[in-house]
C-alpha positions as CSV (number, residue, x, y, z in Angstrom):
1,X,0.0,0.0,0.0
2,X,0.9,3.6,-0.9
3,X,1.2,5.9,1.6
4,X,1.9,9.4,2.5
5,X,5.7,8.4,3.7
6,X,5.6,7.4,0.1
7,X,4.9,10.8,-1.2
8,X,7.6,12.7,1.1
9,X,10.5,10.1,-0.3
10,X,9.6,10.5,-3.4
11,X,9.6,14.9,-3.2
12,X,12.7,14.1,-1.2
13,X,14.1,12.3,-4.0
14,X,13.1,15.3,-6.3
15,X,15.0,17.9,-3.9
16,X,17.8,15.3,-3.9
17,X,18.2,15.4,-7.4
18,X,18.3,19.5,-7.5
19,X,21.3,18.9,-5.2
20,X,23.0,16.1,-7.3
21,X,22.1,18.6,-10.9
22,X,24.4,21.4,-9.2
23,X,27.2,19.0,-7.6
24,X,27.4,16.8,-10.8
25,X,27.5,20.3,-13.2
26,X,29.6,22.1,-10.5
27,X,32.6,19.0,-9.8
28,X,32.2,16.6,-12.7
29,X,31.3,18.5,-16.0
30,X,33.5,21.5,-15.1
31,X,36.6,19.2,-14.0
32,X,38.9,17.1,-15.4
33,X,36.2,14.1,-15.4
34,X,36.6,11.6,-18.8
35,X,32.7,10.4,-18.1
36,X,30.9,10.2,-21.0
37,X,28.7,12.9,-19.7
38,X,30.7,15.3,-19.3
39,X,32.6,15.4,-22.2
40,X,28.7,15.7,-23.8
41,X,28.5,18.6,-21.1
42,X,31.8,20.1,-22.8
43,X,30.3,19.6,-26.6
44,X,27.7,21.4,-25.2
45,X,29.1,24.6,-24.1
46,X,31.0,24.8,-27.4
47,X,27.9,24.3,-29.3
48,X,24.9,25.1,-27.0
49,X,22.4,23.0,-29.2
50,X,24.0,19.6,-28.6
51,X,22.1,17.6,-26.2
52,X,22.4,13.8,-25.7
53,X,19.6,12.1,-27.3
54,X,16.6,10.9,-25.3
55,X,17.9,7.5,-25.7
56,X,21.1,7.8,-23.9
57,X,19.1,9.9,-21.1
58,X,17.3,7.0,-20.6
59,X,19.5,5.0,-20.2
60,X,21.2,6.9,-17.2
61,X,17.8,6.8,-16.0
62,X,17.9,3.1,-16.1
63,X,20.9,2.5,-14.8
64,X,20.9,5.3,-11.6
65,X,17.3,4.1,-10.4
66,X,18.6,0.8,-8.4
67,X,22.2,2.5,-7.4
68,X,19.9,5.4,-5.7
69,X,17.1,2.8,-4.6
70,X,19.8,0.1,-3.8
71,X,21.9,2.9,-1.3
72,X,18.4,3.7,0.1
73,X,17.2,0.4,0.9
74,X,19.7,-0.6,3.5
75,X,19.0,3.1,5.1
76,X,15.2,3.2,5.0
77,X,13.2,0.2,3.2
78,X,13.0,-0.8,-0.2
79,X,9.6,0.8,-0.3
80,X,11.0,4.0,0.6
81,X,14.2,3.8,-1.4
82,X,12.1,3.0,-4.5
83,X,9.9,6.3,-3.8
84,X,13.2,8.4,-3.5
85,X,14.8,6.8,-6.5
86,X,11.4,7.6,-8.6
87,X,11.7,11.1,-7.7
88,X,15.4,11.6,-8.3
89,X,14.7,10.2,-11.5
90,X,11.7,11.8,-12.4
91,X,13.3,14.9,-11.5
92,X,16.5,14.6,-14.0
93,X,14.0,13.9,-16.8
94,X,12.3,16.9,-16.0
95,X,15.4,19.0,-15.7
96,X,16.7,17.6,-19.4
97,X,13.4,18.6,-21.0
98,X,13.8,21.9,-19.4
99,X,17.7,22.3,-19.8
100,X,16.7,21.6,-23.5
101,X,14.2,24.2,-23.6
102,X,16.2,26.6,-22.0
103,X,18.1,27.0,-25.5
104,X,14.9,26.2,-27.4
105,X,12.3,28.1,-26.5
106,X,11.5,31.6,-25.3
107,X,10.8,31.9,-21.5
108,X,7.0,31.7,-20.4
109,X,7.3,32.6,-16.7
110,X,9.1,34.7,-14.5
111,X,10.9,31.6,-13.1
112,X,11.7,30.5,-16.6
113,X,13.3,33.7,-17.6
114,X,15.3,33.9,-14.2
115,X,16.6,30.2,-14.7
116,X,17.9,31.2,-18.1
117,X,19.4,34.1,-17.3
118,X,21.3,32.3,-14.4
119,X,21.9,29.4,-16.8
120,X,23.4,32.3,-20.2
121,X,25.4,33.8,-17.5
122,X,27.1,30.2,-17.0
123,X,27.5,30.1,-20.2
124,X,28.7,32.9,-22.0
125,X,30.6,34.6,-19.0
126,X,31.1,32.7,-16.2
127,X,31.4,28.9,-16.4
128,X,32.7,28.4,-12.9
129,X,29.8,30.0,-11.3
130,X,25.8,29.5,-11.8
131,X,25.4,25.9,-12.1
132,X,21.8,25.0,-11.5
133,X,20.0,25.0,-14.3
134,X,16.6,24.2,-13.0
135,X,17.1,25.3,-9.7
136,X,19.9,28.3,-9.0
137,X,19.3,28.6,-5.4
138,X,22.0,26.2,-5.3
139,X,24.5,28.3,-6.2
140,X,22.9,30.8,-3.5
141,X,23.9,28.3,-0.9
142,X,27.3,27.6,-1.7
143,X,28.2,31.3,-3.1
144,X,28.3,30.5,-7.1
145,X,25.7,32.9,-7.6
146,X,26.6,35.6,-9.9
147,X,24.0,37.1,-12.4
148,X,25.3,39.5,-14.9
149,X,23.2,42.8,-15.7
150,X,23.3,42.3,-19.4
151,X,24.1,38.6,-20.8
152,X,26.1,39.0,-24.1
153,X,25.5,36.2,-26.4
154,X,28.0,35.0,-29.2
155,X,25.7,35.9,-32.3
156,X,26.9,32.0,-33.7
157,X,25.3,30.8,-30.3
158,X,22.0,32.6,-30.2
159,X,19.1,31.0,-29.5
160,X,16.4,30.9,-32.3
161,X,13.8,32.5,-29.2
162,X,16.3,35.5,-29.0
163,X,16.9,37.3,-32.5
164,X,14.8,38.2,-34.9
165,X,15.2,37.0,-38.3
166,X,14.6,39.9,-40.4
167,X,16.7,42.4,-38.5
168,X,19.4,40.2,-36.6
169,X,18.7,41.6,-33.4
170,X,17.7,40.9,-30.0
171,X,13.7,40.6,-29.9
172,X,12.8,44.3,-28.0
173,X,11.1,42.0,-25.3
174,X,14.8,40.6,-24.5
175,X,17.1,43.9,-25.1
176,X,17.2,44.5,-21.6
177,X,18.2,41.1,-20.6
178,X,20.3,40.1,-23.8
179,X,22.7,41.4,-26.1
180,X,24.6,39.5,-29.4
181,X,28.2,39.6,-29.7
182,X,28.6,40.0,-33.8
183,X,31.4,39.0,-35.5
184,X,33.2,41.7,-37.1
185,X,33.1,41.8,-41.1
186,X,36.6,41.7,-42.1
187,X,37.2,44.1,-45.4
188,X,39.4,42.8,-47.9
189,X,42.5,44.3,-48.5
């Protein structure tokens, strides 16, 4: 039977995973790590639209669900440890889908426009700071917060969302948030 210890493990498992999205970003993908993540994590800040496929998210999926249940059981149950390792799972499938649409597709909250500013400063000024995606309060905690004022993008790494087509620039409802980087037009000699 289900019940409302249940529940808590699994949020717990969801709040664990917030914690585990920062430490993994923070230590693995930003240091000297050969894991097959983060060198996808690296690909990924040279070319902010490569993601690893669904299938190989998955997979991960797959194969953390019994180490995080299996740790659990001998702390609190195997009922409980399979409601944690749910969450924590649950909760890095949410965060992919909305690291993906972070680069994607335009904000359509408040929260979603504050996680992607947090997440462009990471990017394109300061990859040793800012590095929850989903949730920055994180960084708060352990003093990697650092929002810029004005988040300059590399005009060959702007986001579809961000510039308008027919002019090249910023949308107006992003200016104040966002500015491109273009590349200088060489003149021939």
């Amino acid at each position: 039977m289900i019940g409302w210890q249940d529940g808590l493990a699994f949020f717990a498992g969801v709040f664990g995973w917030t914690l585990a999205e920062y430490s993994i970003h923070r230590f693995m993908f930003h240091g000297a790590s050969k894991w097959t993540a983060a060198k996808q994590h690296r690909e990924h800040h040279r070319d902010v639209t490569h993601f690893a496929t669904w299938g190989e998210k998955f997979r991960a999926a797959i194969q953390v669900l019994p180490v995080v249940a299996g740790a659990g059981w001998l702390l609190v149950g195997l009922q409980l440890a399979l409601f944690f390792g749910l969450g924590f799972v649950a909760m890095y499938l949410v965060y992919s889908e909305f690291h993906e649409a972070t680069h994607i597709v335009a904000p359509k909250t408040a929260y979603g426009r504050w996680c992607r500013r947090v997440h462009f400063t990471h990017h394109f000024h300061t990859p040793h700071l800012n590095h929850g995606v989903t949730c920055p309060w994180w960084d708060m905690v352990f003093g990697t917060y650092a929002p810029a004022e004005q988040i300059v993008v590399p005009q060959r790494q702007a986001m579809d969302w961000l510039v308008d087509p027919s002019t090249g620039d910023v949308f107006p409802e992003y200016a104040q948030d966002y500015a491109l980087k273009k590349r200088a037009i060489r003149k021939a000699a």
